[in-house]
N, C-alpha and C positions, 0 to 999 in steps of 0.2 A: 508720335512714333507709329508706325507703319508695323504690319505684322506678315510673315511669309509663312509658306503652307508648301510641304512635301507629300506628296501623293506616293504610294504604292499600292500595289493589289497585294492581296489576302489571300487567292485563290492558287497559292503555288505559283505562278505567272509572273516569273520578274516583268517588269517595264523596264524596258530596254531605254538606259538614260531617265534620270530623276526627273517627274514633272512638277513643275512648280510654279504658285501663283502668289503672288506680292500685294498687298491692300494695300491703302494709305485711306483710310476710313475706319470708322468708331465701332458698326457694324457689318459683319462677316457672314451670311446665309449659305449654308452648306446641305446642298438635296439634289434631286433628280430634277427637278423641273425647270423652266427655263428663265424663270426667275431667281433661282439659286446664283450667288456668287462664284463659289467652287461647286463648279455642276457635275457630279458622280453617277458615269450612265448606267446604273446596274439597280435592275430590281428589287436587291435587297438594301438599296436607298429609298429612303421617304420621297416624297414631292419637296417637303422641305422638314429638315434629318435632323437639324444642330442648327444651333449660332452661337459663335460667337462675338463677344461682347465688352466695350471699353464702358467700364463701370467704377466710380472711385479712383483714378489711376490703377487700374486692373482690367486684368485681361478674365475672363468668363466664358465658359462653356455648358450652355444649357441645351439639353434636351429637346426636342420639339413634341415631342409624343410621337418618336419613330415607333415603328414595328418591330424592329428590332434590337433599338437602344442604342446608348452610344457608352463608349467606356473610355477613360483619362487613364492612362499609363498600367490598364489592365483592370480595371475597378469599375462597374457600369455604375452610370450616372441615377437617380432617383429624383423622381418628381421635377418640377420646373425650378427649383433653389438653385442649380448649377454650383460649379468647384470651380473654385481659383486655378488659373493655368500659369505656367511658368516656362521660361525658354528651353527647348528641347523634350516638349512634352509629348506621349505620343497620344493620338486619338485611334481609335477604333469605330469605326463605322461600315455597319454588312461587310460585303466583300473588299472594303480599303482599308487602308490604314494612310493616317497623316501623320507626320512630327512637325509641331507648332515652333515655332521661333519669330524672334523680337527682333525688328526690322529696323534698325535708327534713322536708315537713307531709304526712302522710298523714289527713285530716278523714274521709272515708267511705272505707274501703278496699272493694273487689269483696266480691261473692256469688255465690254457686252461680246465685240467679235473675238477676243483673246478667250474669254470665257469659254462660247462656244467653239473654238481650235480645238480648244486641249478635253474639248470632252469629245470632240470626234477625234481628238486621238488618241484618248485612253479606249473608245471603243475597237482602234484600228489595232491596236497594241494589246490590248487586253480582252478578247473577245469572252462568250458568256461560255462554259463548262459543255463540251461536245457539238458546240457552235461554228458553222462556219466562219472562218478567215472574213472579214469583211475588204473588200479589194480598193486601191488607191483611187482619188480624186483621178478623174479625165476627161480629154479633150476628143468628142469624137465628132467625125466631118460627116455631115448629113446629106451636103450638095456643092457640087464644084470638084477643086483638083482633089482624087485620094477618095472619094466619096466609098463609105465605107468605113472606113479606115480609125483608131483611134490614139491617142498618144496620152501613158499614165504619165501623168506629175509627180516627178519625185517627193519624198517625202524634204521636208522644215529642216535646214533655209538652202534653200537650191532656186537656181534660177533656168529658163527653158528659152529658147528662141524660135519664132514664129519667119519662114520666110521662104523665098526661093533659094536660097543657099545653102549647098552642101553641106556646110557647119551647122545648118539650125539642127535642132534636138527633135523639131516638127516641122518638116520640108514639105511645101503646097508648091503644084507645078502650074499656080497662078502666076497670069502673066500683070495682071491687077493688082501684085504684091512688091513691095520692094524685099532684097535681099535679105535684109534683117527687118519683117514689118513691127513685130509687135514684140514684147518679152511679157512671160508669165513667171514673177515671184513666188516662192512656197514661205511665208514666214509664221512669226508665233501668232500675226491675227489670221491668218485663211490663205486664200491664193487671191494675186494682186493679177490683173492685164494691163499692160498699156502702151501707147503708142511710142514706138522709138522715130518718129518724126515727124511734123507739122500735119503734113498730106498723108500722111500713113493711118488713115479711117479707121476706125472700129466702131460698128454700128451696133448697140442694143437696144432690143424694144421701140425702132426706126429713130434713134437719134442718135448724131455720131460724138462720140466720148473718147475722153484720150487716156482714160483709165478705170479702173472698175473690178471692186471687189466683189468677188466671182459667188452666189450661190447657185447652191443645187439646183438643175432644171432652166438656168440660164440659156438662153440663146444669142450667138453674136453672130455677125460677119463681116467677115474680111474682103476686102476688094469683091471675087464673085462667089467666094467662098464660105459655107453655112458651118457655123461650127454648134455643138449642142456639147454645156459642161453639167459633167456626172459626177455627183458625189456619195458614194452610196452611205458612209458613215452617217452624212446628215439624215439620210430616210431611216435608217435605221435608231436614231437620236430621238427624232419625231416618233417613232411608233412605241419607242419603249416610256414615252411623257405619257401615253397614255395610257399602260398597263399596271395594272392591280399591283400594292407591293410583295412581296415572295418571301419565304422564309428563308436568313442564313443558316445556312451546312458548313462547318469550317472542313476544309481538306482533310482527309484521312493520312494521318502521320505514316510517314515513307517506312515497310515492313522493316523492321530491326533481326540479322541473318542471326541464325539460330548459332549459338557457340557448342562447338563438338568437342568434345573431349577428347585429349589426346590418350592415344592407346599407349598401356603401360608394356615397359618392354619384356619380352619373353624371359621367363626365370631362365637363368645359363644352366643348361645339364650339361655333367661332366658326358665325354662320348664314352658307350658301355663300352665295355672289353664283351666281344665274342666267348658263348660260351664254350668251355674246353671240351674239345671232343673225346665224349670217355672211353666210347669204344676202344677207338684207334690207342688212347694211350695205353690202356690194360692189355692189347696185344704188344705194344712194344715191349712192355714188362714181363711179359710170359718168353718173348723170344731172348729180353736179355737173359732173363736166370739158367734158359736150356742152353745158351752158350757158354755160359759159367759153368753149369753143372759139368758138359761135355768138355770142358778144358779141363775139371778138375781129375774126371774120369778117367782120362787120359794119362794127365800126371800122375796119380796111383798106378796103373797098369803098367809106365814105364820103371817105375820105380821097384814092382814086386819082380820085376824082370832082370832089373838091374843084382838087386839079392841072391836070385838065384845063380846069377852067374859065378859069384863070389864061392 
């Protein structure tokens, strides 16, 4: 039984699309270096981090004496005894995280060159904390048609056409080339070149090959044309197998927005009534009584007149 292994980063950094590697072997080496199985490009990976291990019909995970430890489903590991693992278990290591799972079919198990792929493309995909973008695999033309000139490779699984034809994806205005000379594959082992016809040359290192898995710092050519292939993930691969290992920092948990309280509604005040103006009304009341008085005045006056007349 065969075992698979899901990659993510730790560092806030989804990986865009799950990477994963499939054994079909007893023992599993998981580290930075390049003898690791699953080869994890980040400094706060060991050289070699963990293994795991078919023991007893059991699956095992022990320690190597990382720097940083490793931990089973949040629990770090102690001393070299290791813990029994089970399907869907998660590992911890520095900056990744794995989930283990139990493989019954193993159809294409890894390679040395699939190995090395998916660690130059965890590095493309997951660069190091204020780190420059590392840029795609490319073909750049050193001499002949286009001199100058360069053409990125798509990223895994795409395929590129080499030719004098309008449709190629990399058009050389060699008259030394047929229309469609050569195709360049991007698959899960690296980049593939090779000839799309009998006569259709591709020469590396002066001998001519009808295909050829492409590393870094390659040189080929085509009919008169020099091509030089760049991979900058692999030099950067290389330079980090040979540096010190680093202490893991886990990400600073995303600020949680402070809760405001909601403001209580204003007490309802009845609306005051204006106060009465007391001037004005204590003169009205002096003007009613002198009109009273003055009517009453009146009516006696007419009345002691009336008497008399009698």
């Amino acid at each position: 039984m065969g075992v698979r292994f899901v990659v993510r980063s730790r560092r806030g950094q989804p990986v865009p699309g799950d990477i994963e590697l499939v054994f079909d072997q007893s023992r599993v080496v998981i580290g930075r270096g390049a003898a690791a199985d699953v080869r994890l490009p980040d400094g706060t990976i060991s050289d070699t981090h963990a293994t795991v291990l078919l023991r007893d019909d059991a699956w095992w995970l022990v320690d190597a004496g990382s720097t940083n430890g490793t931990k089973l489903n949040g629990q770090r590991l102690s001393g070299d005894r290791g813990r029994k693992l089970r399907d869907a278990d998660s590992l911890e290591l520095g900056a990744y995280q794995l989930s283990f799972h139990l493989q019954p079919l193993v159809i294409e198990p890894m390679s040395a060159e699939r190995t090395a792929e998916l660690a130059r493309r965890l590095l493309r995909q997951t660069p190091a904390p204020n780190g420059p973008r590392i840029a795609s695999p490319r073909l750049c033309v050193l001499s002949g048609a286009g001199s100058g000139s360069s053409f990125e490779i798509p990223a895994s699984p795409s395929r590129s056409l080499i030719g004098q034809a309008e449709s190629c994806q990399l058009v050389l205005a060699d008259p030394e080339l047929a229309r469609e000379h050569a195709e360049v594959v991007h698959d899960l082992d690296g980049i593939l070149i090779k000839s799309l016809g009998a006569g259709h040359t591709i020469v590396h290192g002066g001998q001519a090959v009808q295909s050829r898995r492409l590393r870094d710092g390659d040189e080929l050519v085509l009919g008169s044309t020099r091509l030089l292939f760049e991979d900058p993930a692999q030099a950067s691969l290389d330079a980090l197998a040979c540096e010190p290992d680093v202490p893991y920092t886990p990400p600073a948990p995303a600020p949680v927005p402070e809760k405001t309280e909601p403001l209580a509604p204003a007490a309802s005040v009845a609306p005051s009534r204006p106060a009465p103006d007391k001037p004005a009304r204590a003169d009205a009341d002096v003007m009613i009584y002198l009109l009273a008085g003055t009517v009453l005045a009146v009516s006696v006056a007419a009345l002691v007149m009336l008497l008399r007349a009698y």
